[in-house]
C-alpha positions as a Markdown table, in Angstrom:
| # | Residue | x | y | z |
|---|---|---|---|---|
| 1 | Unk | -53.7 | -79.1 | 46.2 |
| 2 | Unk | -50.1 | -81.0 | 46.5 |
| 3 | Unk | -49.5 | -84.1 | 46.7 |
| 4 | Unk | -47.9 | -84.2 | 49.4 |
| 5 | Unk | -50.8 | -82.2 | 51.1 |
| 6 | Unk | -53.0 | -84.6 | 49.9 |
| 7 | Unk | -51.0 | -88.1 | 51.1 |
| 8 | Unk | -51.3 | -86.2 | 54.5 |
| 9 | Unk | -54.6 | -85.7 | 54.4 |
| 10 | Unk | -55.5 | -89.0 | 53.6 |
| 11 | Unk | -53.1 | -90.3 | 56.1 |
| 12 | Unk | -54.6 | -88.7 | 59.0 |
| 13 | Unk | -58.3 | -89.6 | 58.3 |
| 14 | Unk | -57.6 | -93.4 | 57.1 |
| 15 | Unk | -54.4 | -94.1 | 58.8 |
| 16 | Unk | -51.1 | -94.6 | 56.6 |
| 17 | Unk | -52.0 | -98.1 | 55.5 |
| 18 | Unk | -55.7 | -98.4 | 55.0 |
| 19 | Unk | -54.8 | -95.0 | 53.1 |
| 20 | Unk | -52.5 | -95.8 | 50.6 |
| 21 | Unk | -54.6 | -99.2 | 50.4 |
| 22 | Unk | -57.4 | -97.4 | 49.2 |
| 23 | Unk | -55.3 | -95.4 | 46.9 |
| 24 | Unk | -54.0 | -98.3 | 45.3 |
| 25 | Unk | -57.2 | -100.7 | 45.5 |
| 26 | Unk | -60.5 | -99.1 | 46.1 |
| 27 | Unk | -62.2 | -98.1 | 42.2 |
| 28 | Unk | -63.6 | -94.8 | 42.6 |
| 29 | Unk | -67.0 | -94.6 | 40.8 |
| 30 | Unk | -66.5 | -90.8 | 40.2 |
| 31 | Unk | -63.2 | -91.3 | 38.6 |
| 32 | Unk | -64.0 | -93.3 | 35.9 |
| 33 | Unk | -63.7 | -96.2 | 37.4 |
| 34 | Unk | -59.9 | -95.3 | 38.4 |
| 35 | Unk | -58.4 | -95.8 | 41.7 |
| 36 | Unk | -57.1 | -92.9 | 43.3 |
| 37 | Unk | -53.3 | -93.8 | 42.1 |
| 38 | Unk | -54.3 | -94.0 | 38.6 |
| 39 | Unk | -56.4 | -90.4 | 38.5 |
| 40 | Unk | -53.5 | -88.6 | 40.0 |
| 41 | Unk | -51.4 | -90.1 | 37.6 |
| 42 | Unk | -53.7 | -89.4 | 34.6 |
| 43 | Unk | -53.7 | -85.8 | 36.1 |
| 44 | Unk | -56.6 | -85.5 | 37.6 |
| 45 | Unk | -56.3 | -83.0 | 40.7 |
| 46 | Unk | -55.6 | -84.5 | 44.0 |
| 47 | Unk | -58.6 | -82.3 | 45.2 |
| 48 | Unk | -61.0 | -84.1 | 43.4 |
| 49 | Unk | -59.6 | -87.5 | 43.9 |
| 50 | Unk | -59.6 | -86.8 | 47.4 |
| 51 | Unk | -63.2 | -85.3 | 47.6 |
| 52 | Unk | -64.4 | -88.2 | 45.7 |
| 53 | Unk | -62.9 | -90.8 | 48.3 |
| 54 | Unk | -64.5 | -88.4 | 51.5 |
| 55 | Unk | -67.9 | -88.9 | 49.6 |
| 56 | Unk | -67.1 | -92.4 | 49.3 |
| 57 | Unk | -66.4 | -93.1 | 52.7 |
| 58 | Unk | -68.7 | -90.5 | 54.1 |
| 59 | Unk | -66.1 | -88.4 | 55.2 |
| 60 | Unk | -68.1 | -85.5 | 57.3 |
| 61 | Unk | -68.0 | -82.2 | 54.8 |
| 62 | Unk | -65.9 | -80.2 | 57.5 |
| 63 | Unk | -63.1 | -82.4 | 56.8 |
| 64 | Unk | -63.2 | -82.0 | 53.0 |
């Protein structure tokens, strides 16, 4: 997945600033204990990072 793909994907089902707030804030228990920002930048793929905030937030499975 792209980033950019991803940033729009997490835009439209957060909104644009509750998104890149949980980007930047919200510890993700799957990744380490890494927020979103710093798994992408350690490389992780935007896929994952954004599956693990749809399980998270209990995101409905369609929209993964």
């Amino acid at each position: 997945m792209r980033l950019t793909e991803f940033q729009e994907l997490v835009h439209t089902e957060f909104g644009v600033a509750r998104g890149d707030s949980l980007l930047v804030d919200h510890v993700l228990l799957s990744m380490s204990g890494r927020t979103g920002a710093q798994a992408i930048e350690a490389g992780v793929d935007p896929r994952e990072v954004w599956r693990a905030l749809c399980a998270e937030f209990d995101v409905p499975r369609k929209r993964w």
